[in-house]
C-alpha positions, -999 to 999 in steps of 0.1 A, spaced: 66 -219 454 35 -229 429 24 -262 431 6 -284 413 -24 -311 418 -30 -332 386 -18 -326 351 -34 -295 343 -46 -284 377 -29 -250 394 -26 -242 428 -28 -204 444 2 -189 459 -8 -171 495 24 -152 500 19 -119 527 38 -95 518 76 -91 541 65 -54 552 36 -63 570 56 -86 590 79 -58 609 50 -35 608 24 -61 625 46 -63 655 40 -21 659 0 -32 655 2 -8 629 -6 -27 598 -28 -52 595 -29 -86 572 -57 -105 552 -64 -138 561 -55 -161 531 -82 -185 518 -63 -219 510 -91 -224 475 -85 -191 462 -91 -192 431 -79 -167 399 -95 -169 362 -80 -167 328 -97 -166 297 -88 -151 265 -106 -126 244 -96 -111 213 -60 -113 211 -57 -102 248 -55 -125 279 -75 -114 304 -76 -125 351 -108 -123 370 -94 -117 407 -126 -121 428 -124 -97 456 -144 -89 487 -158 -55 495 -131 -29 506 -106 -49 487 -87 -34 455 -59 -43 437 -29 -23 436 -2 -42 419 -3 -74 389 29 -94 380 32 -116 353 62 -137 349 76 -173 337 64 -198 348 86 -232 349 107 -226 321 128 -194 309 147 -186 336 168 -155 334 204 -171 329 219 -137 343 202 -136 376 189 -169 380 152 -158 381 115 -159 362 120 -132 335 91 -108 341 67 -104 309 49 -75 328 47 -57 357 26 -30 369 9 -13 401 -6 16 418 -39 18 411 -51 50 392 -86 46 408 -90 52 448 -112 19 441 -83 3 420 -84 -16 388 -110 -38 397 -114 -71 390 -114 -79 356 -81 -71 340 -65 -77 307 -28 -86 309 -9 -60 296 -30 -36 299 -12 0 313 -41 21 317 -55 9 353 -20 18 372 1 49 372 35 27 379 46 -1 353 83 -12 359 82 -33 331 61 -32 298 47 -61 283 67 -75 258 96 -52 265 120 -74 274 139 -89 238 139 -125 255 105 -125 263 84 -102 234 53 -122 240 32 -141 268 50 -175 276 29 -203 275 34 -213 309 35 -182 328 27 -172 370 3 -143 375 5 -121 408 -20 -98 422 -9 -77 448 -43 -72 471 -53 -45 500 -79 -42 519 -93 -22 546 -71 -26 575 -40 -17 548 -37 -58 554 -14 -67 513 -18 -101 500 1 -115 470 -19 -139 453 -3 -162 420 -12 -189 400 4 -207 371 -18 -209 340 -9 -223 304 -19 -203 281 -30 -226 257 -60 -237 285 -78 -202 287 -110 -205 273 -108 -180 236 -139 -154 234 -148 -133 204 -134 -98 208 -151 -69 223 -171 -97 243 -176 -80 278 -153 -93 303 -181 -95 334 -197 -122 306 -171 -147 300 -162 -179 314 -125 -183 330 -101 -215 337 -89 -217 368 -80 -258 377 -113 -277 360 -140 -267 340 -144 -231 331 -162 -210 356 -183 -175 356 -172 -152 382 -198 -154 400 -189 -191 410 -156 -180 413 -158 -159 434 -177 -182 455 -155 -210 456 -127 -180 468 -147 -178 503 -154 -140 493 -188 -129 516 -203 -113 485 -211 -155 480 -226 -158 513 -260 -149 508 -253 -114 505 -260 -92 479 -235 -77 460 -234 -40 465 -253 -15 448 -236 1 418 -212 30 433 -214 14 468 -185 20 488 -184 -1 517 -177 14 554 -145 33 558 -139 35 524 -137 65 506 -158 76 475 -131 82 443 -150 115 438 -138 127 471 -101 120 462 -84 153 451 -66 155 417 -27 147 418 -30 135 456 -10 105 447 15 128 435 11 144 472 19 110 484 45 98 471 67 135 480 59 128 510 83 100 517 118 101 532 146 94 513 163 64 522 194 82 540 169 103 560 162 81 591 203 85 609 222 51 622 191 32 603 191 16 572 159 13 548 148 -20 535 141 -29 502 120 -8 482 92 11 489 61 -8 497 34 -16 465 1 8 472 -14 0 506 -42 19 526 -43 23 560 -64 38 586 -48 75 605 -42 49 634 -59 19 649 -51 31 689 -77 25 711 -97 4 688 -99 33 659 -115 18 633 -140 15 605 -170 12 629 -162 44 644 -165 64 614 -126 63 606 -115 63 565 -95 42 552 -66 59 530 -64 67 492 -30 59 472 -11 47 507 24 41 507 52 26 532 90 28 538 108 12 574 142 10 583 162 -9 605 184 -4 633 196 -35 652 162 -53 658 140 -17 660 126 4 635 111 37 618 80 27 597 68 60 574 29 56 560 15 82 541 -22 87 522 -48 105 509 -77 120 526 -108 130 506 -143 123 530 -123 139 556 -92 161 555 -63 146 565 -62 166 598 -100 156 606 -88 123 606 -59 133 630 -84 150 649 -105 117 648 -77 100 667 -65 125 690 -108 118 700 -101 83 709 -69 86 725 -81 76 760 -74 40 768 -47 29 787 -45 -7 771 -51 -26 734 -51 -51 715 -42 -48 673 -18 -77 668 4 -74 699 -5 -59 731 -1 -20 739 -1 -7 774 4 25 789 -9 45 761 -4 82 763 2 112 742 34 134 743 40 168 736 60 178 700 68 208 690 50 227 672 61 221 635 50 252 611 47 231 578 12 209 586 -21 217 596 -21 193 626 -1 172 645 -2 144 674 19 118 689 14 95 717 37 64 734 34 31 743 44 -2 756 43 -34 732 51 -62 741 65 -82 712 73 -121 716 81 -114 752 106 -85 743 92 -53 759 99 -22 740 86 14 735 67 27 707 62 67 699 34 74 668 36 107 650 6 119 630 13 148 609 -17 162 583 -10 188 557 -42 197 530 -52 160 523 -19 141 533 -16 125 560 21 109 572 24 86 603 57 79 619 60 46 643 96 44 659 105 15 680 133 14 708 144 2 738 135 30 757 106 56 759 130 86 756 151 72 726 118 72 709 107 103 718 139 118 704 142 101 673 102 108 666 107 145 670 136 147 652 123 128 622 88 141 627 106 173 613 115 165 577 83 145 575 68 175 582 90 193 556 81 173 529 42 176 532 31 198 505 -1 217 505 -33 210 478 -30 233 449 
């Protein structure tokens, strides 16, 4: 829900998104923490409405909703008509943070077209933008705020976005001072980066192969792949992930952070099969598999649940990929113990990790193996 504070003043939404829940429980996904006086600008130049969505270094955006706000509803379904939709970024770095509502040309997926719905051909006056957010630890925040329209400060056109001022719930602001009120550290007496910067685990765009989000998205299982488990929902927006956090793998260790990540889970009972798969381009994808298989000697840690007994278990050897790994573990999960097997599977620049949960160590090791197979099947190599 959007509330409000005031006549004219609008209030963020800080909504994680439902996957990370199941996947957090695996410690396999992480999540951003939400800042309660986030703050998103609008402001109008030209003819075209344009966001500023301040973001923190390793941040992108990777998805942008825009919707009805309090009025319109959809009398068939009993929901916001959606004015535009789009997501997956085109850039490894994404769209940035200056975008223009309506505006294709950043994202390589766009559900729905501005204006292309008959009942809604143009912006509503009262309308809710959501940005879908990722950031390092492959952590997706949905940010929203209402705006009217009519309270968007209007610039001449051609004036350069970066310039502008933007309403957010007072006076208009530059971006600078929103992004300070928004709690990002670029505002805490750092200096922004310099121009091309990428910060630590994060890949250069220039390193990114042509097509690999093509790569990626092959790469997932159909729904009716995963047997006696069903999948849920659609596949998840864009979101980048490290190969694996085990053993405290992480950014500081040298480990990347994916390019174009995507996830699918299903769910059997209370267990389940989560599928991530990304782009390598600093690294290959089966240096980064490598990189893991390194720091695969703790018995014990921590990443949003508690993992004991880690070790790694044989699978055989599958002819499609360039390397391969999987190790097991305890988690304990709200005081339910359960076992865990992780597949890692790297073919050209693709990686695909597998995390399947159940109730014993052997029912994990089987179904790993036999999904680990058609995962395996359905990496394709660079060409």
């Amino acid at each position: 829900m959007v509330s409000r504070s005031g006549p004219s003043v609008r209030r963020v939404l800080g909504a994680a998104m439902a996957l990370v829940a199941a996947a957090a429980s695996a410690g396999c996904i992480g999540q951003s923490e939400p800042v309660d006086d986030y703050l998103i600008g609008l402001a109008k130049i030209g003819d075209t409405y344009h966001v500023f969505v301040p973001l923190c270094p390793g941040q992108k955006v990777v998805g942008l909703t825009v919707r009805d706000g309090e009025s319109g509803q959809s009398p068939a379904a009993g929901q916001p008509r959606v004015w535009w939709q789009a997501g997956g970024p085109r850039s490894v770095t994404g769209p940035g943070e200056f975008l223009a509502l309506g505006a294709d040309e950043p994202f390589t997926d766009v559900p729905v077209r501005a204006g292309s719905d008959p009942a809604r051909p143009v912006l509503p006056e009262d309308f809710v933008s959501e940005v879908d957010i990722v950031d390092l630890t492959g952590g997706t925040d949905r940010k929203g705020f209402v705006f009217t329209a009519s309270e968007a400060p209007v610039h001449p056109a051609g004036t350069d976005p970066r310039t502008v001022r933007y309403f957010t719930s007072g006076e208009p602001l530059a971006p600078d001072a929103i992004r300070d009120a928004s709690g990002c550290p670029l505002s805490n007496g750092k200096p922004p980066p310099s121009p091309g910067a990428t910060a630590p685990g994060q890949q250069p765009g220039s390193s990114v192969r042509a097509g690999a989000a093509g790569r990626v998205e092959r790469a997932l299982l159909d729904a009716d792949e995963i047997h006696g488990r069903k999948m849920t929902g659609p596949p998840s927006p864009y979101t980048d992930d490290l190969a694996s956090s085990v053993c405290g793998n992480d950014a500081a260790k040298g480990a990347y952070s994916s390019a174009f990540g995507r996830q699918r889970q299903w769910w059997g009972g209370e267990r389940f099969v989560i599928q991530f798969a990304g782009a390598f381009g600093a690294v290959t994808a089966a240096e980064a598999v490598a990189q893991v298989e390194g720091v695969l000697t703790c018995e014990k840690y921590r990443d949003l649940g508690d993992h004991t007994g880690v070790h790694s278990v044989p699978l055989p050897p599958l002819p499609s990929v360039d390397r391969q790994l999987m190790f097991c573990d305890r988690v304990d999960r709200f005081g339910d113990e359960l076992r865990t097997c992780t597949v890692l599977l790297a073919e050209g620049d693709v990686l695909t990790r597998l995390i399947v949960e159940a109730d014993t160590e052997e029912e994990a090791i089987r179904i790993a193996g036999d999904v680990a197979a058609r995962a395996g099947a359905a990496l394709q190599p660079v060409g």
